[in-house]
C-alpha positions as a LaTeX table, in Angstrom:
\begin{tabular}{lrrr}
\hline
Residue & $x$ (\AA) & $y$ (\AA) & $z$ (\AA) \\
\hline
Unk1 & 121.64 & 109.77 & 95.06 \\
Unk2 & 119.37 & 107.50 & 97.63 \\
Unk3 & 118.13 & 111.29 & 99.53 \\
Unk4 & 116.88 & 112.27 & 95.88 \\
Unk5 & 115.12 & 108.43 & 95.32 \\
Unk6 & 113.48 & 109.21 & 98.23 \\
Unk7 & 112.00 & 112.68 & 97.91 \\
Unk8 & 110.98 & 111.57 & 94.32 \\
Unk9 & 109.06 & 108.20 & 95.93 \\
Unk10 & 107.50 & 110.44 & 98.59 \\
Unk11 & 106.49 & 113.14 & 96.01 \\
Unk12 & 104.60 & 110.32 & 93.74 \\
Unk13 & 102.83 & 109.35 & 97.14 \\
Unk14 & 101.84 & 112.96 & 97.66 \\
Unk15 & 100.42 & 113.40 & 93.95 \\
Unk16 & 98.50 & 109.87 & 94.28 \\
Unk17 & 97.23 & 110.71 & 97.52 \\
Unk18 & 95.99 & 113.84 & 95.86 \\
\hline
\end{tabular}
């Protein structure tokens, strides 16, 4: 679903920003 897409792309930000 897009709500999962979404937490996944913002997770990957989190963990790069990291």
């Amino acid at each position: 679903s897009l709500c999962f897409l979404c937490y996944f792309i913002c997770l990957k930000m989190i963990l790069l920003y990291n």
